[in-house]
C-alpha positions as a Markdown table, in Angstrom:
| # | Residue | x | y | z |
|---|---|---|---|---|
| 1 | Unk | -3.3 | -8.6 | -5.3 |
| 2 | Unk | -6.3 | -6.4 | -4.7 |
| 3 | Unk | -7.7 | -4.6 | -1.8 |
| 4 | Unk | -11.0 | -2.5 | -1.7 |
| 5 | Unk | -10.6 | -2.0 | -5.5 |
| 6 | Unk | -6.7 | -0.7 | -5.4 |
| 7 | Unk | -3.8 | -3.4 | -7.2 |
| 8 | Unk | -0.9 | -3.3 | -5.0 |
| 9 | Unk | 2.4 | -5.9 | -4.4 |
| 10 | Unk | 4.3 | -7.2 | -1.9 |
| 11 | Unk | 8.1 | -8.3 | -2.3 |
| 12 | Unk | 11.3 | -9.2 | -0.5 |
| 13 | Unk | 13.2 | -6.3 | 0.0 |
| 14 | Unk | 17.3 | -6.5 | -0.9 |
| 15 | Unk | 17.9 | -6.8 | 2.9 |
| 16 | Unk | 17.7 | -9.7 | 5.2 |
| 17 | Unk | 14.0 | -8.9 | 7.2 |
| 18 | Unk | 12.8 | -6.4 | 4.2 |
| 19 | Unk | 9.3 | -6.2 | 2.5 |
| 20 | Unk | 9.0 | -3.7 | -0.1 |
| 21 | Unk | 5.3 | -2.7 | -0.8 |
| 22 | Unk | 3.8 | -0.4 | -4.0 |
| 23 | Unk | 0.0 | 0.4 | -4.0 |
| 24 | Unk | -1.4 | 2.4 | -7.0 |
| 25 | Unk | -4.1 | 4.7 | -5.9 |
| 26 | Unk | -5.6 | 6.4 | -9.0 |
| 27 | Unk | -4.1 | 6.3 | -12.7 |
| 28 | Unk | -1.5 | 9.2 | -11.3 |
| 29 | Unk | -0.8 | 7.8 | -7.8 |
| 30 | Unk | 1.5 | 5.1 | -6.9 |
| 31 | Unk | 2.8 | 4.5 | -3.1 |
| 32 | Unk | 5.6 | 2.9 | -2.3 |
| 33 | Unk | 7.1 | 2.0 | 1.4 |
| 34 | Unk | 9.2 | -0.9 | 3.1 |
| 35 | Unk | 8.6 | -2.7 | 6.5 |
| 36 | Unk | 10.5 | -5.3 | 8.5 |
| 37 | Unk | 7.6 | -8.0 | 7.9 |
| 38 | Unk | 5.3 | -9.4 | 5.0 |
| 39 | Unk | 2.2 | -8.8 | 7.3 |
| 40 | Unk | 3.5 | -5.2 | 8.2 |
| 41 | Unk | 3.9 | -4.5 | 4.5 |
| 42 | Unk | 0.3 | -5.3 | 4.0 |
| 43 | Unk | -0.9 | -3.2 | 6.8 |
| 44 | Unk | 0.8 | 0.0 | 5.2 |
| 45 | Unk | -0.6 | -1.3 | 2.0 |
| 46 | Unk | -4.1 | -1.2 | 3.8 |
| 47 | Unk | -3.9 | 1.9 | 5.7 |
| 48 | Unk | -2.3 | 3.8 | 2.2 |
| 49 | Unk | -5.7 | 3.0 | 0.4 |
| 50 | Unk | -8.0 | 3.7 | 3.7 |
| 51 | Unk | -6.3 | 7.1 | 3.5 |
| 52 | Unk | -6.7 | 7.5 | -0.2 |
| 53 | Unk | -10.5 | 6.7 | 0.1 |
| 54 | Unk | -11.4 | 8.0 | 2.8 |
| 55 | Unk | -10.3 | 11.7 | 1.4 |
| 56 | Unk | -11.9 | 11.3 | -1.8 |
| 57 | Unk | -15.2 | 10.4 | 0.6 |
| 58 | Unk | -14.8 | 13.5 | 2.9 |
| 59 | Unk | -17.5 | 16.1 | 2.8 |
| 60 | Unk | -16.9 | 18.9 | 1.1 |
C-alpha cells in the first residue's frame, strides 16, 4: 500500500488483537511499530510519514 508517495504494510501481529505496521521512509529509513487495531496501525503508519515529510519541508 501507498500513502503520500511512502510503501508501507500492515499485518497481524503473533498476538490475539496485534497489528504489526513497517513504513519505509527514504532508501535508508524503515519504521516499524505495533498497535491493538488494523485502523490504529494505519494511523501510526500515517503520522510516521507526516513526520518524515514534514522535516524534510521545514525551513531551514
Amino acid at each position: 500500500m501507498e500513502y503520500r508517495g511512502k510503501n508501507y504494510l500492515i499485518f497481524e501481529g503473533d498476538e490475539p488483537n496485534s497489528w504489526r505496521w513497517a513504513v519505509t521512509l527514504d532508501d535508508v529509513t524503515t519504521k516499524t511499530g505495533e498497535a491493538r487495531t488494523r485502523s490504529a496501525a494505519v494511523t501510526e503508519v500515517v503520522l510516521a510519514v507526516d513526520r518524515a515529510l514534514s522535516k524534510l519541508n521545514a525551513p531551514r
